[in-house]
C-alpha positions as CSV (number, residue, x, y, z in Angstrom):
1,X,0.0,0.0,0.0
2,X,2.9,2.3,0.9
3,X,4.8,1.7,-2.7
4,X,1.3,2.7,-4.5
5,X,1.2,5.6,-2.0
6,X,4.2,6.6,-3.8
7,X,3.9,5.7,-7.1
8,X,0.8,7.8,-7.1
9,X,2.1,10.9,-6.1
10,X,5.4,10.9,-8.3
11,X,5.5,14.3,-10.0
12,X,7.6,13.0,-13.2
13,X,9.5,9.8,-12.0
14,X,7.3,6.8,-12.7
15,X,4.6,7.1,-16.3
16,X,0.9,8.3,-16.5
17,X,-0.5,4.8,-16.6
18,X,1.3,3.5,-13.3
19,X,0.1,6.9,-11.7
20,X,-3.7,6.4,-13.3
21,X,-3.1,2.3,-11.8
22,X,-2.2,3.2,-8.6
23,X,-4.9,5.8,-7.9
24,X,-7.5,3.5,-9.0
25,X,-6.2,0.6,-7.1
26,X,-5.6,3.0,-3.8
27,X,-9.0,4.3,-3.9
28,X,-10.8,0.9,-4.6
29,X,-9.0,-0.5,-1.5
30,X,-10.1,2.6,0.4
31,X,-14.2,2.1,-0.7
32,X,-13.9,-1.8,-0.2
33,X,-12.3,-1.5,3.3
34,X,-12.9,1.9,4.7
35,X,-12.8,0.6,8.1
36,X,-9.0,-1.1,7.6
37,X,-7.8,1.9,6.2
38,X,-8.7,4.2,9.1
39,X,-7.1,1.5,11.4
40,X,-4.2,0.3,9.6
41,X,-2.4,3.3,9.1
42,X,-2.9,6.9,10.2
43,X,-3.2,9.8,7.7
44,X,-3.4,7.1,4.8
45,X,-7.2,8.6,4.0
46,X,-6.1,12.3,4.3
47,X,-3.0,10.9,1.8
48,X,-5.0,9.2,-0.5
49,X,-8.1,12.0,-0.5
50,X,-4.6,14.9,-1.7
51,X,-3.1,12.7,-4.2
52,X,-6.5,12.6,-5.3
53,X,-7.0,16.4,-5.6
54,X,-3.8,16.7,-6.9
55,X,-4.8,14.9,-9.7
56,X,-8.2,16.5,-10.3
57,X,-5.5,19.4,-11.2
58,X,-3.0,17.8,-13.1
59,X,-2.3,19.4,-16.1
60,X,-2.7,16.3,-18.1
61,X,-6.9,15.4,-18.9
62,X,-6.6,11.9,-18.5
63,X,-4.9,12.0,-15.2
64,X,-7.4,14.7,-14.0
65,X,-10.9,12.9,-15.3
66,X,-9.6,9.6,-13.5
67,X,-8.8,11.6,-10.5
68,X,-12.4,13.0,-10.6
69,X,-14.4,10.0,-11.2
70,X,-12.6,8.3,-8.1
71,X,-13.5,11.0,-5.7
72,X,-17.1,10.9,-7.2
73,X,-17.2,7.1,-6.6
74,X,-15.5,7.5,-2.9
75,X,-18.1,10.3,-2.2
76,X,-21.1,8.1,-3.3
77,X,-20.0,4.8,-1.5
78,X,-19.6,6.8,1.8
79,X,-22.8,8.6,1.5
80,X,-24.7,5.2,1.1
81,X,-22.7,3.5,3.8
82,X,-24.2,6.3,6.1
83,X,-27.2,6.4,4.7
């Protein structure tokens, strides 16, 4: 989890498409097991939540609709966990 922590937030040092995987993969592990995530290790929400925003402003499309669907998706399996 800690290497795709990385590997998503890499400015220039790793391509677009293991950036795009990691995201995805991070914030698939985050709506599938919320509850592990806020346990296991602290801040990794918070971490994933700015790579994630960071993204949404990317300067590259790709990178910044990906970003946005994700949050859209993370926003929507919360809500319906609470509700």
């Amino acid at each position: 989890m800690l290497s795709s922590l990385k590997v998503a937030d890499s400015q220039g040092e790793v391509t677009l498409d293991d950036r795009l995987v990691s995201v995805t993969f991070l914030s698939h592990i985050w709506q599938k097991k919320a509850e592990f995530i806020s346990k296991s290790i602290q801040g990794v929400g918070e971490a994933i939540l700015n790579i994630l925003k960071r993204g949404a402003r990317d300067l590259r499309q790709t990178l910044t609709i990906v970003s946005i669907e994700l949050m859209f998706r993370l926003l929507e399996s919360f809500a319906a966990e609470r509700g």
